[in-house]
C-alpha positions as CSV (number, residue, x, y, z in Angstrom):
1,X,40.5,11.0,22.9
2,X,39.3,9.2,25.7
3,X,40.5,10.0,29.3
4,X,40.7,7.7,32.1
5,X,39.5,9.7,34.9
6,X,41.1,7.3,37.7
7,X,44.4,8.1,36.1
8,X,43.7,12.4,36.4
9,X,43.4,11.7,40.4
10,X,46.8,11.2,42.8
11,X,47.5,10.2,45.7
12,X,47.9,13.6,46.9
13,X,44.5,14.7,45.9
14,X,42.9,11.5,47.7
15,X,45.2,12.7,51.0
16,X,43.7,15.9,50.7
17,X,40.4,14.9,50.6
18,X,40.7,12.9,54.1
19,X,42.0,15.7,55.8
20,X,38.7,18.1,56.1
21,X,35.5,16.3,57.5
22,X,32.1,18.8,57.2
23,X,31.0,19.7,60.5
24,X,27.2,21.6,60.8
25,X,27.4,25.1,60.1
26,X,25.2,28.1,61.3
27,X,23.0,29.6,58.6
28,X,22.4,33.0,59.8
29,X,26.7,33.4,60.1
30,X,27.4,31.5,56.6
31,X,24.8,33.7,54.8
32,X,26.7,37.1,56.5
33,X,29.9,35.6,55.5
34,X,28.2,35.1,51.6
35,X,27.1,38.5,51.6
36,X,30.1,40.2,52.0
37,X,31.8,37.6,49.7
38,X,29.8,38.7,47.1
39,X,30.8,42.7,47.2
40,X,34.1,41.2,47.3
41,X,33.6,38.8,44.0
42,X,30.3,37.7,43.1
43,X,28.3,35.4,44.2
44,X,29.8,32.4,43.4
45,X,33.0,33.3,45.4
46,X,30.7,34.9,48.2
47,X,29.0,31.1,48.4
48,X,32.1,29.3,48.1
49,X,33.8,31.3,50.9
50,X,31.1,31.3,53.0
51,X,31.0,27.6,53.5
52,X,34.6,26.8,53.3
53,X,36.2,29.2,55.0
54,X,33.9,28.2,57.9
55,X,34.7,24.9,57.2
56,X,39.0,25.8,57.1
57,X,38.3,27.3,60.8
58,X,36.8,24.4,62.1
59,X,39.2,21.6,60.6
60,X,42.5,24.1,61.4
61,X,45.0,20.9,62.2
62,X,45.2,20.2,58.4
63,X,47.2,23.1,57.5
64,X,45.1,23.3,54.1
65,X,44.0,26.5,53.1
66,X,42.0,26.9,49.6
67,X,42.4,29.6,47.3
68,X,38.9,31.4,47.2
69,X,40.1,34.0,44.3
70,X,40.0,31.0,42.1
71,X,36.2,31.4,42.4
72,X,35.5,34.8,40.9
73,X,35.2,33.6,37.3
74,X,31.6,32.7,38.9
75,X,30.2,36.2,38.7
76,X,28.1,37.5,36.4
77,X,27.5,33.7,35.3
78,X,30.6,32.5,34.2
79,X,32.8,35.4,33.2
80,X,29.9,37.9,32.9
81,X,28.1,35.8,29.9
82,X,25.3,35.7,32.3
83,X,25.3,31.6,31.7
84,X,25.2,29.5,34.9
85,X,24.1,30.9,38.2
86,X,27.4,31.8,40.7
87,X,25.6,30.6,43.7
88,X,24.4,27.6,43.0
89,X,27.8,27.1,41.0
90,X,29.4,27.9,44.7
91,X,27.6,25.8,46.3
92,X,28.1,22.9,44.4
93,X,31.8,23.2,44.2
94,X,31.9,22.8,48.1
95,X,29.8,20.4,48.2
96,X,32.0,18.5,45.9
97,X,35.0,19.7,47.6
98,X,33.4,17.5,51.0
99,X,31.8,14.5,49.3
């Protein structure tokens, strides 16, 4: 089966993505934010968090908020199989969520 990808997006999800613009965040607070993250769900939600949330704060007239639970399958690799690594998996899903 092959699956148009243009056809999987809406015009919803292209709304959404106008709404948040990336501004320059500050390492040393992004990597406190991570580290607690992490006791809180791995590091892959402790990433994720850490640069969204940041990024939620400083693009507030949206009204979007993201659901950072969704990003604890991350820990331990992928459901604890030890296969891809949570931060880097993190970081690319909000880099993806911005580009």
């Amino acid at each position: 089966m092959i699956i148009n990808q243009s056809s999987l997006s809406s015009e919803n999800d292209n709304q959404a993505d106008s709404q948040w613009s990336y501004v320059k965040l500050d390492p040393d607070i992004t990597a406190g934010i991570a580290y607690q993250g992490h006791n809180e769900g791995g590091c892959m939600y402790g990433v994720f968090k850490s640069i969204v949330s940041q990024l939620e704060k400083k693009n507030s007239e949206s009204n979007i908020t993201f659901p950072y639970h969704m990003m604890k399958y991350g820990s331990g690799g992928v459901g604890n199989y030890g296969s891809v690594c949570g931060a880097l998996n993190g970081a690319a899903a909000a880099i993806g969520t911005f580009s």
